[in-house]
LUMROBA-700251 format. One line per field, with one value per atom (N, C-alpha, C): residue number from 1; x, y, z; atom name; residue in three letters. Coordinates in pm, whole numbers. Atoms other than C-alpha are relative to their C-alpha. Layout:
BEGIN
pos	NUM:... $
px	X:... $
py	Y:... $
pz	Z:... $
site	CA:... $
code	Ala:... $
This chain:
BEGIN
pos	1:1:1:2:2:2:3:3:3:4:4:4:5:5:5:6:6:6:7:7:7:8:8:8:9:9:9:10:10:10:11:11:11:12:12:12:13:13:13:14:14:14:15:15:15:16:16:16:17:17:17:18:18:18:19:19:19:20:20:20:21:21:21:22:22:22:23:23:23:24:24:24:25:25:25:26:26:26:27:27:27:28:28:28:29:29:29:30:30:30:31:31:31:32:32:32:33:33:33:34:34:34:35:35:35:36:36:36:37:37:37:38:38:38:39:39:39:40:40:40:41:41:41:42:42:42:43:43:43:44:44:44:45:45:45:46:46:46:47:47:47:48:48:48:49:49:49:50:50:50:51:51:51:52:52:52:53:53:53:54:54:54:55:55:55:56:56:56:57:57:57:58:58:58:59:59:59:60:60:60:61:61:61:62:62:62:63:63:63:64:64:64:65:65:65:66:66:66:67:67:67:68:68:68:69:69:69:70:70:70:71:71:71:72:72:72:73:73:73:74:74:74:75:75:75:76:76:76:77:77:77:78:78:78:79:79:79:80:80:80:81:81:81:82:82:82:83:83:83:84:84:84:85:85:85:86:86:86:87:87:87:88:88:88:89:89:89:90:90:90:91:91:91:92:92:92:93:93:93:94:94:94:95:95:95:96:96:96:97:97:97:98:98:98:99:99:99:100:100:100:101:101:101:102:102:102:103:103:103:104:104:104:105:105:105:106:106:106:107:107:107:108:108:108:109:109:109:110:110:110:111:111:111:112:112:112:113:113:113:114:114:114:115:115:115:116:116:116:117:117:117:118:118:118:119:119:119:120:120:120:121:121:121:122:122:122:123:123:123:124:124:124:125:125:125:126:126:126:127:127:127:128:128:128:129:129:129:130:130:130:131:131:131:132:132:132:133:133:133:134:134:134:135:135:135:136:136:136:137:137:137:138:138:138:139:139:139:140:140:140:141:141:141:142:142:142:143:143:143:144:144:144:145:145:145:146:146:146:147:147:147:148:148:148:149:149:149:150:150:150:151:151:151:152:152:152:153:153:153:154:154:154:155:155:155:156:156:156:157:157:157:158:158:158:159:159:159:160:160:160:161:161:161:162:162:162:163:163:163:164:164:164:165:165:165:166:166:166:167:167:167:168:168:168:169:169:169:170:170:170:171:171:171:172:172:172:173:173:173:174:174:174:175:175:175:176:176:176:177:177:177:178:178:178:179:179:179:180:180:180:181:181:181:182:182:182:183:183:183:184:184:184:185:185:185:186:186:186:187:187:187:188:188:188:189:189:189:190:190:190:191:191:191:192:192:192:193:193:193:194:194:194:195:195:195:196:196:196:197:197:197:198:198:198:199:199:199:200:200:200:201:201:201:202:202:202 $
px	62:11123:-14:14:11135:-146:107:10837:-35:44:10660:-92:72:10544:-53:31:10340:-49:42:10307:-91:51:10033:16:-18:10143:-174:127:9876:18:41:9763:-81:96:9510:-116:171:9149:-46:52:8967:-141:131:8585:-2:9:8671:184:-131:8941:87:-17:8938:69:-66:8988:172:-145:9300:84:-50:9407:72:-32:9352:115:-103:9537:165:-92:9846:63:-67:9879:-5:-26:9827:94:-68:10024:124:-169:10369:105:-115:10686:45:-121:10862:102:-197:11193:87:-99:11397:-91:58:11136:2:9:11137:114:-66:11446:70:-45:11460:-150:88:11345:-96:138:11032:66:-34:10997:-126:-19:10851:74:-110:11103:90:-113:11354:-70:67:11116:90:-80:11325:106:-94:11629:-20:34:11479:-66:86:11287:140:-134:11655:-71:1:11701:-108:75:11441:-132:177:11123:66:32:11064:-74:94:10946:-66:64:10719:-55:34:10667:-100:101:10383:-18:54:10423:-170:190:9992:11:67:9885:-14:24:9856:-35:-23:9929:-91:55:9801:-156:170:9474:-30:30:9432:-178:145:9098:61:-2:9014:44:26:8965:141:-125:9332:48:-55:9448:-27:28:9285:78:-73:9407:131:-177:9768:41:-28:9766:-80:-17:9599:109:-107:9885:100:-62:10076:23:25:9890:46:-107:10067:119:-93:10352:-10:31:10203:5:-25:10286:-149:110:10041:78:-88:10121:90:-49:10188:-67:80:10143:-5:79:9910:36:0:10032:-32:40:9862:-24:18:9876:-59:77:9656:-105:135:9437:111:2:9650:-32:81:9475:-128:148:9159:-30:17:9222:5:6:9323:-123:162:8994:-135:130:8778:0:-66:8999:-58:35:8959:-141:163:8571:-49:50:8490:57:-137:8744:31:-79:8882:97:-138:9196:26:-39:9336:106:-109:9600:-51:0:9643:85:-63:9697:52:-91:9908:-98:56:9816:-57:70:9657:50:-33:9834:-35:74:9649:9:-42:9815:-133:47:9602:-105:101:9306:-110:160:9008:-100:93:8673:-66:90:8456:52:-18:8464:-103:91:8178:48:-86:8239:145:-163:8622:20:-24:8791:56:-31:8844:-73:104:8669:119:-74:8787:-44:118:8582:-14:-2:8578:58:-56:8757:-101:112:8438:-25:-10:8411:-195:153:8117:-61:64:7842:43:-103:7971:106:-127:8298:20:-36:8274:112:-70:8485:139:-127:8746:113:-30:8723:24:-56:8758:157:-98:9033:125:-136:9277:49:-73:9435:-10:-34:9552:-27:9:9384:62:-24:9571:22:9:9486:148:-24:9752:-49:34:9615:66:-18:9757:-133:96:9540:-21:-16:9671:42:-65:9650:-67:45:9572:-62:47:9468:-136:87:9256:-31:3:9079:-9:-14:9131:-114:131:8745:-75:-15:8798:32:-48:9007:-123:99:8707:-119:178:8426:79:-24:8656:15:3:8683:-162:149:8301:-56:74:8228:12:-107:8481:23:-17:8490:114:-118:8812:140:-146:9040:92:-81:9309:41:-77:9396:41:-96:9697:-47:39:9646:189:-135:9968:-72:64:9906:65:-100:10201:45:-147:10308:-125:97:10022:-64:38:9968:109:-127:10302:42:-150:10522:145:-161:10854:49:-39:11119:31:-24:11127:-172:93:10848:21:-31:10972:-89:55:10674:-50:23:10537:132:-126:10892:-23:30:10826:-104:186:10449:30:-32:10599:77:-79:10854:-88:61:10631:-106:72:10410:43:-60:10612:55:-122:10773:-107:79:10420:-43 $
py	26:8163:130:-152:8428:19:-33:8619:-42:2:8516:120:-113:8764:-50:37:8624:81:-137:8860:-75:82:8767:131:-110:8971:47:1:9122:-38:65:9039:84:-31:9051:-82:61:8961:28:-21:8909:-64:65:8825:-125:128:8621:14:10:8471:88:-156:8700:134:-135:8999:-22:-3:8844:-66:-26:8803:160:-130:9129:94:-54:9282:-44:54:9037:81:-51:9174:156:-115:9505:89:-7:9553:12:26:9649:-6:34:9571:62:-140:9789:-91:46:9615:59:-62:9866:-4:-29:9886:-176:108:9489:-49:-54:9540:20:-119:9741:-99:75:9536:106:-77:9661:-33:3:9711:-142:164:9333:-94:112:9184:15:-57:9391:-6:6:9338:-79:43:9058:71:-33:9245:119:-96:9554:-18:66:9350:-45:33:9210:-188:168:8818:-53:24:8820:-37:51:8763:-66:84:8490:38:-119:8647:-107:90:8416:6:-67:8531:-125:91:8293:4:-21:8260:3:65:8260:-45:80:8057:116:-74:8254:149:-166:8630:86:-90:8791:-32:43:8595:-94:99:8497:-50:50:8322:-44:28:8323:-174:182:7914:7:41:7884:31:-54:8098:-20:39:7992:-162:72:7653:-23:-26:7711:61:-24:7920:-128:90:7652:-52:99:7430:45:-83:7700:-2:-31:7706:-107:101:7392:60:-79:7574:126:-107:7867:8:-18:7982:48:-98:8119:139:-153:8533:-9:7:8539:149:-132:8875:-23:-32:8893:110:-161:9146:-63:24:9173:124:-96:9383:18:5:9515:-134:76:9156:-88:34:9039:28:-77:9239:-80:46:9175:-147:187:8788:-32:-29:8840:5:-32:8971:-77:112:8734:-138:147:8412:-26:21:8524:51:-15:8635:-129:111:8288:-113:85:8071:15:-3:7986:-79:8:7986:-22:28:7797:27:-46:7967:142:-133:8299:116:-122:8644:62:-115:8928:91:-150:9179:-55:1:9206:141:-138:9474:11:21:9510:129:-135:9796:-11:-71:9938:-126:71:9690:58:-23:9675:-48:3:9683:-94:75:9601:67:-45:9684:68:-96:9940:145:-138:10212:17:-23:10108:-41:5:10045:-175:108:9671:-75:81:9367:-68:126:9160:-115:133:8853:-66:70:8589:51:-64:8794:134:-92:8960:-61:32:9016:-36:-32:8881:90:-60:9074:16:19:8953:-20:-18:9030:4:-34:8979:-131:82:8655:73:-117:8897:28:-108:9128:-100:37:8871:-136:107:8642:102:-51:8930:21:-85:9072:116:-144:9448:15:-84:9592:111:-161:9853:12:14:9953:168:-116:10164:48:-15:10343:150:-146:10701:61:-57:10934:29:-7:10954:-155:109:10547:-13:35:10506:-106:103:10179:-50:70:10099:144:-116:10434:7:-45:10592:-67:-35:10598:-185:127:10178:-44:22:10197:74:-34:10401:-78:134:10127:-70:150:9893:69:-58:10156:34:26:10167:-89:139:9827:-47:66:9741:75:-95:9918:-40:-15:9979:-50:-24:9958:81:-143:10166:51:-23:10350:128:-117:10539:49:-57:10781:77:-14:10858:104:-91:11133:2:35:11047:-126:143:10674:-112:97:10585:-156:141:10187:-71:27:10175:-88:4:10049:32:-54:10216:-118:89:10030:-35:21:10100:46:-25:10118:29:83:10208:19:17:10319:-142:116:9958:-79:100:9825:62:-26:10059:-79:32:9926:-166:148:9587:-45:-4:9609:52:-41:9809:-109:69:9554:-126:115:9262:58:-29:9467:7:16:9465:-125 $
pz	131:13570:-77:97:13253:-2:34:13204:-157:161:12900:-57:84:12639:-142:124:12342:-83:105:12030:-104:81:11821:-159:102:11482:-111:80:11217:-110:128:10880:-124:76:10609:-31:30:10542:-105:106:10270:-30:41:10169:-111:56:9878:-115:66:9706:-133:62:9396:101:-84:9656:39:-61:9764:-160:121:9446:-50:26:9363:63:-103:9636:-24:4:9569:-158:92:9215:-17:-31:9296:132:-129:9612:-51:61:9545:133:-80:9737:57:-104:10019:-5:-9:9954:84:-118:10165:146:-122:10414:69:-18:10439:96:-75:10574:148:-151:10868:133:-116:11186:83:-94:11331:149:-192:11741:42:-54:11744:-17:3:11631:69:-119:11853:131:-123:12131:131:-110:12328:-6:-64:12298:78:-68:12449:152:-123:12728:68:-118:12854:-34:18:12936:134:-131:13246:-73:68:12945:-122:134:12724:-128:90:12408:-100:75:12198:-143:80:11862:-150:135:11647:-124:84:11306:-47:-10:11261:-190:143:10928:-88:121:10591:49:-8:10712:-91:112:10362:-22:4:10368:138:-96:10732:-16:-43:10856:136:-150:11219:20:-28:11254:-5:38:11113:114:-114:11343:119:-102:11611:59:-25:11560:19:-3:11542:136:-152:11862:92:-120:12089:17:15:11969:82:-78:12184:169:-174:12519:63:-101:12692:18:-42:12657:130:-32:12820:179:-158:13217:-8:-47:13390:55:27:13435:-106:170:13043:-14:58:12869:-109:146:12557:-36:71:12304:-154:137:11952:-47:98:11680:-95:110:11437:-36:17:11321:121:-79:11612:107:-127:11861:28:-8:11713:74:-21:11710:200:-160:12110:57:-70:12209:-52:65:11985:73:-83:12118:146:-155:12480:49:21:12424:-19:39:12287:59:-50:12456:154:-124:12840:7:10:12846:150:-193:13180:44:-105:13285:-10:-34:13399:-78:83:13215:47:-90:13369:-61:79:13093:-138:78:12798:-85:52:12539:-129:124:12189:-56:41:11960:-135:78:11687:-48:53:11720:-58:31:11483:49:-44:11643:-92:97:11349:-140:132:10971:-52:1:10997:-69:58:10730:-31:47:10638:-103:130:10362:-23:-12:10477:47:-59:10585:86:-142:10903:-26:50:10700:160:-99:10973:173:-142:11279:21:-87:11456:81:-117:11749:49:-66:11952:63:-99:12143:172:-109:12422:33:-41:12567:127:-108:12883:54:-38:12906:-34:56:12719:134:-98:13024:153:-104:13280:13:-3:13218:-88:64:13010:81:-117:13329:-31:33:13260:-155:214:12892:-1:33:12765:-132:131:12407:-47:39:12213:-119:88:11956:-62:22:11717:-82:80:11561:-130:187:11209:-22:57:11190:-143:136:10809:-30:-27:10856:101:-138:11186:13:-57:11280:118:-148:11621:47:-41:11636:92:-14:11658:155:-119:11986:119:-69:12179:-30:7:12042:147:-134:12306:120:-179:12595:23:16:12543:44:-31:12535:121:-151:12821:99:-79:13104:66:-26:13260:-81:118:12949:-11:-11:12944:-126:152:12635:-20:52:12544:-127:137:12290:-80:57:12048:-151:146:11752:-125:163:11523:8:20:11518:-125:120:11213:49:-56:11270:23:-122:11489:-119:86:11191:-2:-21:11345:21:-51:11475:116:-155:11822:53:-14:12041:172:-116:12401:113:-94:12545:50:-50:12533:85:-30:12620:192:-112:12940:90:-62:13014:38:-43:13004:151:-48:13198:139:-165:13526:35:-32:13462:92:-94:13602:126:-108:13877:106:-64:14008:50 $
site	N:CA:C:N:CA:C:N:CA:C:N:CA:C:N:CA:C:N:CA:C:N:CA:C:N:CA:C:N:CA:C:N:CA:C:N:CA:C:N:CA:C:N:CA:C:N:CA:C:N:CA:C:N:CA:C:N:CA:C:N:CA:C:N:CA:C:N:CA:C:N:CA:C:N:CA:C:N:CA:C:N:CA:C:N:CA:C:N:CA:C:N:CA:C:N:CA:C:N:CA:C:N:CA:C:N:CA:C:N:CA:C:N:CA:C:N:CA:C:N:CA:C:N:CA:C:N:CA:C:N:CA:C:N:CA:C:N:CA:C:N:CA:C:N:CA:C:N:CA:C:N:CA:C:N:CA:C:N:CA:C:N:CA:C:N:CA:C:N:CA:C:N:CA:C:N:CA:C:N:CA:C:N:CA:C:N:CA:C:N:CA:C:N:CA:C:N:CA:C:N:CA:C:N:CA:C:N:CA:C:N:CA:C:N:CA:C:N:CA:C:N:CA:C:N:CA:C:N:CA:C:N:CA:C:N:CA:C:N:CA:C:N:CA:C:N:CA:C:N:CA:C:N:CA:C:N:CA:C:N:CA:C:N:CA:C:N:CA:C:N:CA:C:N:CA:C:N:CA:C:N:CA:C:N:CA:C:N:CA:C:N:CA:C:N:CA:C:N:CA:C:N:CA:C:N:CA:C:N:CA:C:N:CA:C:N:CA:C:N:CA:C:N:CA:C:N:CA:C:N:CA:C:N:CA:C:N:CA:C:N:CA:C:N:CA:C:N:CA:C:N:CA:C:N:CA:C:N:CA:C:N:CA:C:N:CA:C:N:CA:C:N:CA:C:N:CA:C:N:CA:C:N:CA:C:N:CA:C:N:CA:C:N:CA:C:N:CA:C:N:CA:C:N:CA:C:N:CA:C:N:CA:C:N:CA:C:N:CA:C:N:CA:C:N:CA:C:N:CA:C:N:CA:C:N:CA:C:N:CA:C:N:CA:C:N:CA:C:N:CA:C:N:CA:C:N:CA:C:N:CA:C:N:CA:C:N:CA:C:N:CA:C:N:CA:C:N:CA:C:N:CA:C:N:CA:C:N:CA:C:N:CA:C:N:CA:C:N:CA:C:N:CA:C:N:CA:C:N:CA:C:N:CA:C:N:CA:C:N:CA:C:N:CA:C:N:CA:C:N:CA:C:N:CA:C:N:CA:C:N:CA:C:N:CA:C:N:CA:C:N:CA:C:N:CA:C:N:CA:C:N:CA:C:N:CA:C:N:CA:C:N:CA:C:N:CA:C:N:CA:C:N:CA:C:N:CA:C:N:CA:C:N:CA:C:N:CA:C:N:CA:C:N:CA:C:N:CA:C:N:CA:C:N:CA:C:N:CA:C:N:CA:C:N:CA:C:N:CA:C:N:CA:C:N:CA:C:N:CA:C:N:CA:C:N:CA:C:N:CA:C:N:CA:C:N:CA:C:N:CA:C:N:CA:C:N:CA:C:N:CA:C:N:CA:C:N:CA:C:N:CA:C:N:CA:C:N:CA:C:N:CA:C:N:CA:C:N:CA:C:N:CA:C:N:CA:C $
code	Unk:Unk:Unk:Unk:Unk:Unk:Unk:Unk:Unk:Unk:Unk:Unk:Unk:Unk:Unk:Unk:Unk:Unk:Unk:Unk:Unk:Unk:Unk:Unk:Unk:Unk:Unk:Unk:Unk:Unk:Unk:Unk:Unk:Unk:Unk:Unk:Unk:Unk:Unk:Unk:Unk:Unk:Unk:Unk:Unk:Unk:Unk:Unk:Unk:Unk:Unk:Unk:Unk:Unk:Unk:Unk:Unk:Unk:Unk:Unk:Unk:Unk:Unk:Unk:Unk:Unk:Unk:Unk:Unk:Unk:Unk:Unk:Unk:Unk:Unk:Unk:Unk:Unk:Unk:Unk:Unk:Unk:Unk:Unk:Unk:Unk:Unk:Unk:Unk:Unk:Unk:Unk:Unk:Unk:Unk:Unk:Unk:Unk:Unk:Unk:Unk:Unk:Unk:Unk:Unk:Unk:Unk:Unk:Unk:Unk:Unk:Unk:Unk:Unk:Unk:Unk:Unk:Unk:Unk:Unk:Unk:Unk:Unk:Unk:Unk:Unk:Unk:Unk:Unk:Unk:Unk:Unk:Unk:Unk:Unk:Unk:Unk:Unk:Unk:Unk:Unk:Unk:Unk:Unk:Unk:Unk:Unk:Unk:Unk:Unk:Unk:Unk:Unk:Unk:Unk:Unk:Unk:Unk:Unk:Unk:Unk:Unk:Unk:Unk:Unk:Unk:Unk:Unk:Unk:Unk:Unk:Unk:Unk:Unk:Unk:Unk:Unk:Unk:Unk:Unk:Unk:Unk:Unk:Unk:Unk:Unk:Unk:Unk:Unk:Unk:Unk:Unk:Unk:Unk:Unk:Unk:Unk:Unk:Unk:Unk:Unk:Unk:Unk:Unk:Unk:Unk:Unk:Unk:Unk:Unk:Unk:Unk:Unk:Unk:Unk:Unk:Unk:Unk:Unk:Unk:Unk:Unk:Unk:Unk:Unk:Unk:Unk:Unk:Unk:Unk:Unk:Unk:Unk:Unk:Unk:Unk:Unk:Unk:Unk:Unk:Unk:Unk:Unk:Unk:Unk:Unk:Unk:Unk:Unk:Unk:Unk:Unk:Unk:Unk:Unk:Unk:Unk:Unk:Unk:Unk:Unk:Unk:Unk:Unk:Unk:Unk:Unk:Unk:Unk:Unk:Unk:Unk:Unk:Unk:Unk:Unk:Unk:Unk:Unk:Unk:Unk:Unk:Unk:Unk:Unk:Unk:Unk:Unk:Unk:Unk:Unk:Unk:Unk:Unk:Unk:Unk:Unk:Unk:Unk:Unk:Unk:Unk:Unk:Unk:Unk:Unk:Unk:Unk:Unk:Unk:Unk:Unk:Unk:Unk:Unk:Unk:Unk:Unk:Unk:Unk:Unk:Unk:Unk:Unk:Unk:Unk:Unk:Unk:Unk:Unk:Unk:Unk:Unk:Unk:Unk:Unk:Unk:Unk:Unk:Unk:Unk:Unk:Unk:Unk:Unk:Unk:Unk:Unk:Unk:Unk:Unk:Unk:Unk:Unk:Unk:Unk:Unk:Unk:Unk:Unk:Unk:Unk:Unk:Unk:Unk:Unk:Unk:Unk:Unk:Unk:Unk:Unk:Unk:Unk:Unk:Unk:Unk:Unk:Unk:Unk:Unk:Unk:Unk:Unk:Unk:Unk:Unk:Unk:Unk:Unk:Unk:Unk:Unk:Unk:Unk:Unk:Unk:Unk:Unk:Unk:Unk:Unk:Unk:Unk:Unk:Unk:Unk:Unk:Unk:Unk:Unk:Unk:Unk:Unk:Unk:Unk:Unk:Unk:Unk:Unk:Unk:Unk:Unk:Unk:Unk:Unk:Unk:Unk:Unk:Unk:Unk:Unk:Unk:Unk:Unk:Unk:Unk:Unk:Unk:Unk:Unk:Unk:Unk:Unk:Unk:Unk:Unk:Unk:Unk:Unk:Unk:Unk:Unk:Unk:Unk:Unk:Unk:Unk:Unk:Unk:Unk:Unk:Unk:Unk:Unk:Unk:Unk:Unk:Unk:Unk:Unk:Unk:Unk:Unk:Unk:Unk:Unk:Unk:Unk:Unk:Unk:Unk:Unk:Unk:Unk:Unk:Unk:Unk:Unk:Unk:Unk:Unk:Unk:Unk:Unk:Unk:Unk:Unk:Unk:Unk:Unk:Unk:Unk:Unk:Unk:Unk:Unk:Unk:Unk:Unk:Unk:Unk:Unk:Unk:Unk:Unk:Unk:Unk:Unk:Unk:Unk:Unk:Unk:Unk:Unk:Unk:Unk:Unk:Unk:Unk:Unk:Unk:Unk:Unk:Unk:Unk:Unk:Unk:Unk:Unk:Unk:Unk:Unk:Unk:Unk:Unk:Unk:Unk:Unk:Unk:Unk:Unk:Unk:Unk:Unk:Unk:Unk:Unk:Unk:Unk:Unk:Unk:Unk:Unk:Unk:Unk:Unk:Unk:Unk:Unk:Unk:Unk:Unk:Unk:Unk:Unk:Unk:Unk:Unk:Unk:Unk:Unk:Unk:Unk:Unk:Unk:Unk:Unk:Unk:Unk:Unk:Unk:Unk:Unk:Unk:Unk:Unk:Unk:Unk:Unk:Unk:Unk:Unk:Unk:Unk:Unk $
């Protein structure tokens, strides 16, 4: 059986509809950058034909809301093996650790890989509206399998300072630290393609 790998991608949040307005007509277009395939979308071919790669469109990207998103992934988990690896990025990180904080999920996790998650929206220049995390995380910490947060130090977006609230909260998280890859936007990524990969051989 292939390993499954489900990527939960990120997004945008917004307090109120105005805001996402705003943003839409102010926001301008990376046309060339639109482009050039990121390292999740090249993810299965870098993983080989031994992992199933699962990639979720989630509900309204530019103006998610948790609920939405939440509903759309259950619709998922029948599909789902048990020894599945969780990877989320940016408000798919977050959504990861809120889901499996609030939620038991009946099958079994391997790992748990969550690149440039936001903690909270304490002092940023963004709101997570509806995607906060509870107090408690300890259902998080027992049903993810292996946490390993990546986070860089010049992310423009999510600050570093975000990825140490969750090695705080959580004890035995693992988190890589990276000093140039901003909020991992390249197109390759091969330390994760590595981390994946030792992970199943275990």
């Amino acid at each position: 059986m292939k390993q499954q790998l489900i990527i939960i991608h990120g997004g945008e949040t917004f307090d109120t509809y105005d805001e996402y307005l705003e943003f839409l007509k102010s926001t301008e277009v990376d046309f060339n950058g639109e482009k050039i395939k990121k390292w999740k979308k090249t993810l299965g071919e870098k993983l080989g034909d031994d992992f199933d790669v699962i990639s979720p469109q989630m509900p309204n990207g530019l103006n998610a809301k948790y609920l939405e998103w939440k509903i759309w992934f259950e619709k998922y988990i029948p599909y789902l093996n048990d020894g599945m690896i969780l990877l989320g990025h940016s408000l798919g990180a977050i959504f990861i650790a809120k889901f499996l904080s609030e939620n038991t999920l009946l099958k079994k996790i391997r790992a748990t890989l969550l690149v440039a998650p936001p903690f909270d929206d304490i002092d940023h220049d963004y709101s997570l509206s509806d995607f906060v995390l509870p107090d408690d995380m300890s259902k998080f910490k027992q049903q993810a399998g292996k946490i390993t947060i990546y986070h860089s130090k010049d992310d423009p977006v999510v600050p570093y300072a975000d990825a140490e609230k969750y090695k705080n909260k959580i004890p035995g998280i693992e988190l890589k630290t990276f000093s140039d890859r901003g909020h991992f936007s390249q197109e390759v990524f091969p330390e994760i393609v590595d981390d994946i990969i030792t992970l199943c051989k275990k």
